[in-house]
Structures are given as C-alpha cells and as structure tokens.
N, C-alpha and C positions, 0 to 999 in steps of 0.2 A: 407472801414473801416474809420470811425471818429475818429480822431489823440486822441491822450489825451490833447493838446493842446487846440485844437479847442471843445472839452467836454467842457476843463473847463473854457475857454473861453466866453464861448456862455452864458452857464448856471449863472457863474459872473452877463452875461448882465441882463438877467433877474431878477435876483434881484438888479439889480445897476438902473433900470428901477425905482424901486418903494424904494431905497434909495440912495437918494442923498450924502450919506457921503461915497461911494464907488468911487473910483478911478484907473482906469489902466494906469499904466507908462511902455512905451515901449520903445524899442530902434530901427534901423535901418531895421526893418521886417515888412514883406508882408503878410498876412493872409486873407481869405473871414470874416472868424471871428474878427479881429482887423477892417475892414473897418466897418462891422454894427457899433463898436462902434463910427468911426469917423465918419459915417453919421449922426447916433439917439445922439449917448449921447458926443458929441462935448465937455461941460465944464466937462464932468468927464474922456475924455479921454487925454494925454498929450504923444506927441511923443517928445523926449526926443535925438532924432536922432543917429546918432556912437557916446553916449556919454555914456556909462555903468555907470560907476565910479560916475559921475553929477545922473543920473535916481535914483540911492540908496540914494544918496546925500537929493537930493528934496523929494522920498519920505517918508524919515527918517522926513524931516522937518513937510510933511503935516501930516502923523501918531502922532508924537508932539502933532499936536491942535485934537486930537482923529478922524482923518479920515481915514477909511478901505483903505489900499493903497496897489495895486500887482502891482508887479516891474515882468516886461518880456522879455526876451531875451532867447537865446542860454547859455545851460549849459555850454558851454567853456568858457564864459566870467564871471561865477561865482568869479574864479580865479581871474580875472582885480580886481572885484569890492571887493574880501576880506577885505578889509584893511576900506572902507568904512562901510562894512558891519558889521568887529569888532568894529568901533569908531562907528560912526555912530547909530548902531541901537542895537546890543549886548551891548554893554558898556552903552548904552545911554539910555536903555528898549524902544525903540521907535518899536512897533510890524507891521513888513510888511511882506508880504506872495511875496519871489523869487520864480517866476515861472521857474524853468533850463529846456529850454527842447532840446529833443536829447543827455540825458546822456549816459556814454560810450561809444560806437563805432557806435550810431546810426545817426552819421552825417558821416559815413563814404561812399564817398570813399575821402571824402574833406581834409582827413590827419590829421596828430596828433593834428594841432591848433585846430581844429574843434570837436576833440574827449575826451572827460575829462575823464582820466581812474583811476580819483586818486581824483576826487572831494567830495568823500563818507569822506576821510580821512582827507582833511582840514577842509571843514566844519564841520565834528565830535567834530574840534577841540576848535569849539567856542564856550562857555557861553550862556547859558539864549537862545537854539534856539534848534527846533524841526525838526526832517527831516526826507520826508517820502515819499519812491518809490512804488508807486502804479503797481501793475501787469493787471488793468482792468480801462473800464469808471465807472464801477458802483461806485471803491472807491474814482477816481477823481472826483463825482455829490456828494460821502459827503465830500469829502474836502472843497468844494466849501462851503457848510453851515457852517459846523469845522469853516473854517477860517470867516467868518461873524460874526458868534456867538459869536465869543471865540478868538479874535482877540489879537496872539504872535507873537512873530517872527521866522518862520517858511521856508524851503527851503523845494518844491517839486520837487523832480527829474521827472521829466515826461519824459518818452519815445513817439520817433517818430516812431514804431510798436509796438507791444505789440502781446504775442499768442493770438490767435484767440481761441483756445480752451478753453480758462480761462475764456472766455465772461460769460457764467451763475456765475460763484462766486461773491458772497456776496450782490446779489439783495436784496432790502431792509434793506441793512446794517445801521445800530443803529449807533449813534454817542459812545452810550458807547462800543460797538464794532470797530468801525473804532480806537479810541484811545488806546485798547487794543493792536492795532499792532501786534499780529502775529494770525496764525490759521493755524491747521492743514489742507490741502488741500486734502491728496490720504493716503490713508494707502492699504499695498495689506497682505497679510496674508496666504501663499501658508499653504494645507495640512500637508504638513514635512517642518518645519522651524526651521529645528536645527541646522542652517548653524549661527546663530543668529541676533540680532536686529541692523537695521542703522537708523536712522536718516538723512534723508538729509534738511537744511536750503538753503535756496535760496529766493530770490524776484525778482520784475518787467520780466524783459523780458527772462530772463535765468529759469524761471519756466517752461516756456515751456519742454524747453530739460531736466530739470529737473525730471518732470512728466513720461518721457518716462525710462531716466534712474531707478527708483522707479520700473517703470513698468519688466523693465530687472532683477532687484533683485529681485525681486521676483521671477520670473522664475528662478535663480539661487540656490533657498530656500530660502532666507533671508526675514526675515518678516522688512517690507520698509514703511517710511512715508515718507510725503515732507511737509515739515514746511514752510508757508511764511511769511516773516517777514518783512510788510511793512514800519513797524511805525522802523528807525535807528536809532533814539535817541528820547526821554532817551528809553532805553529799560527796557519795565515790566521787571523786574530779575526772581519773582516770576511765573509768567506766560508762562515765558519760562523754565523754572524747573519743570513745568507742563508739557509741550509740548515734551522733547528731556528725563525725568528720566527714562521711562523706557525700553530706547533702551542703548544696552551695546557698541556701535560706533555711531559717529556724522559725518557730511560730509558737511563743505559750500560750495557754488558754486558762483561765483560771476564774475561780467563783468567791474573789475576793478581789477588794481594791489594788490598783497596782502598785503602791507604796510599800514597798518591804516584802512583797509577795511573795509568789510563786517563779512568776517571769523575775523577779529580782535575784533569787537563789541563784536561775540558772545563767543571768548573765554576769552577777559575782564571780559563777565556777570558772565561765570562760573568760573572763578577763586574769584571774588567777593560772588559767592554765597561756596564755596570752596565742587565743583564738579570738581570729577576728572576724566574722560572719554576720550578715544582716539578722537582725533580730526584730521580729515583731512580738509584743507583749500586748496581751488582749483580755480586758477584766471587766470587773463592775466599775461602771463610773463613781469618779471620788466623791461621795455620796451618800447621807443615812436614808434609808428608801421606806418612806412612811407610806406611799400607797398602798392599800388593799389587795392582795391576791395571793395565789399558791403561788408554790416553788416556780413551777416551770411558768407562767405566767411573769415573774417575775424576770426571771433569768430572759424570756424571748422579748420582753417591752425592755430590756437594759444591755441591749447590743449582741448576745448572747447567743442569739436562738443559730441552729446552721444556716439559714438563710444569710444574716449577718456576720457569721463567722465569715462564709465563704467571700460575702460580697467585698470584707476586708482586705481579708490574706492575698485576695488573685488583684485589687485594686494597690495595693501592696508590692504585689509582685512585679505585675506591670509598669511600677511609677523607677523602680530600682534599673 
C-alpha cells in the first residue's frame, strides 16, 4: 500500500519538475519519497531539520514573494508550530499547504506525543484556513492540483493506513467535487425499514469501520448511509443539509476526542442551519492513551471497534 504521504509526495515532484515556484520544507524525516527530491530537485527542496516552529517560519516567508510552499512533518508537531501558524501565515494571509501526517492514533504504538487526538479541534480554530482528511490516494492526487492551482493556507491530515476498501472512491474526482467536501459513500435500504432512518458522518480512516457498521443497520431494519466528510472546514452548510435531511437520526464517528472535533463541526453546521435532529457523537475517550499497542488495537480497546460502534448507535436508537 502507497502511504498517503508518499501519493502526495511524489505526485508534488512531478509537477515541481516543470515549476520551479514549488517548494517542499521538511523537517527531521526519512522518506524514498523526500530523497527523489534531495537527489533531482535540490534548490526546491529545504530540510529544515528538528526545527518545526523555524520550517512554518520560512515558509510563511517564501509563500510572501508568491512561492507554492508544503511545510512536512508529523501531525503531532502541528501543535509546536500553531502559534506560528496563526502569526505567521493565518494572520498574515501567506498560503502554505501543512502536510500532518499520521493523524490520530496512527503513529501509535509511539504514545500520546506521537498521537494528536485533538488536532481537528485547534486547527478548526484558526482564521482564513482550510482542512481536509482524505479516506483514499485518489483525493490526495487532487489535493495535490487544489493546492497548485488555488494556492491557501490549507492543513492536510494525511494518514499513515488508510482502508483498503475505499480504494475505488472517487477516481476521476473533479476539483469542483473534491472542494464540495463531503459525499454519500453506502446507502443500504433493507425490504422492511421501519425501524427508521440513520445517518452515519465519518471520514479518513474510521470509514472503514464505519461502512461495516451501515452494513449491520441495515440488517437490523434501519435504512443506513455513511456520509464522508473530507473537506472539515469551512463546511458546505447547504450540502450537508442535502446529505443527513432525510434521515430522522445522525451518528459521527471520529478518531479524535470529542471536544471541538469532528461530531462538533457537524452539529455547529446544523444548529447554524437550525436543524434539529438527534445527534450521536462517538470518539476517543477525553484522554492521553499511554498504553502500548497498534492503531487498530487501540481504536477497538477505546470504544471504537464495530462491535462498539454498533452496540452504541442501536442502544441509542432504542432509548430515543
């Protein structure tokens, strides 16, 4: 499997080949991908070394004189460099594309430094800046154009796995498509569905288990969709008013705490649009998680797993 990293990595080089106003700034990481560019394109690449904080710094500076600049490291250092990120390039309109990758528990078993369960909800918190968790490579190959074209300041959550099942969605994806930011993925539609309508919202890596959960409501009677909602700010309001009106329950699922999250965005939109719908919101417990283990280990011992999911949503459903 090709990382989302190294998709959009590569893909970058190629067009940084044939413009010179393209520039990658990294920090302290090893990549096959990051070496092509220090071998071939030497003056467009800049290692920036264990300096986070300085990489945002500089290239807030070179974006200034209109140069395409992606700043790379590890999601958990998002965090460091906030404060730069707000002067710097939110305050300052200077558009650079942070590449985060390994959001939530996918640097795990490396422990809570390593793991940002909460970065959905700071960055939400800044001005003038776009942020968006891809579930496949197909939408990190149009990020990569996005951000060329149409050069903002922009935070991509990129995961280090991604399901494997999602791979066929959104081939050929349109740029007015990818900025649309969400789409329905699964709808199931049992015979007798008068147990009534859910909703489930989810993105990047939790689509996976999401999809299957969908797949159990349905067997249950409930007529079920799974909504993915790549694009986390700004969020279409309208679009998504589309997506979740004509289910009478909603359900997020998300791989971060529920403080300023995920479920938080979307029940912001609907109070803003003043939809009033049962909403469940389903995350990691409020919690730095210093136990030992891999991602999915993780995710199923912290409420996560489909087993849990389902037991939620239909004990949920039933109490309503």
């Amino acid at each position: 499997m090709t990382t989302q990293r190294d998709t959009f990595i590569s893909e970058l080089f190629e067009r940084a080949q044939k413009d010179k106003d393209i520039y990658l700034v990294t920090v302290d990481m090893g990549a096959p991908s990051l070496d092509r560019w220090r071998s071939d394109l030497p003056g467009q690449f800049l290692s920036a070394g264990i300096s986070e904080q300085h990489a945002v710094n500089f290239a807030a500076g070179m974006a200034s004189e209109g140069k395409k600049v992606y700043v790379y490291f590890m999601a958990a250092w998002v965090a460091r460099c906030f404060e730069q990120i707000r002067y710097s390039c939110a305050m300052a309109e200077n558009p650079i594309t942070v590449l985060g990758n390994g959001i939530a528990l996918g640097y795990a078993p490396a422990g809570p430094a390593h793991e940002p369960n909460e970065d959905m909800a700071y960055m939400r918190s800044l001005c003038n800046i776009e942020i968006y968790s891809p579930c496949n490579n197909n939408v990190v190959k149009s990020l990569v154009d996005l951000t060329i074209d149409n050069p903002k300041l922009r935070y991509l959550r990129l995961e280090r796995k991604y399901a494997t099942e999602l791979d066929s969605l959104y081939q050929g994806m349109t740029q007015e498509e990818l900025e649309s930011g969400i789409a329905t993925i699964k709808q199931v539609s049992p015979t007798d569905a008068s147990r009534g309508k859910v909703c489930v919202l989810s993105s990047g890596y939790m689509l996976g288990r999401c999809s299957e959960l969908v797949t159990r409501l349905g067997d249950d009677g409930y007529e079920a969709s799974l909504v993915d909602m790549w694009k986390i700010k700004p969020v279409d309001a309208n679009l998504l008013e589309k997506h979740v009106k004509d289910y009478d329950t909603l359900v997020t699922v998300e791989e971060q705490t529920l403080s300023g999250g995920f479920g938080s965005c979307v029940c912001e939109t609907l109070a803003d649009l003043q939809i009033q719908k049962p909403v469940l919101r389903i995350g990691l417990p409020d919690r730095y998680i210093f136990e030992n283990g891999s991602r999915d280990y993780h995710i199923d011992n912290n409420g996560l797993s489909v087993d849990s999911l389902h037991e939620k949503v239909t004990k949920f459903l039933r109490n309503r």
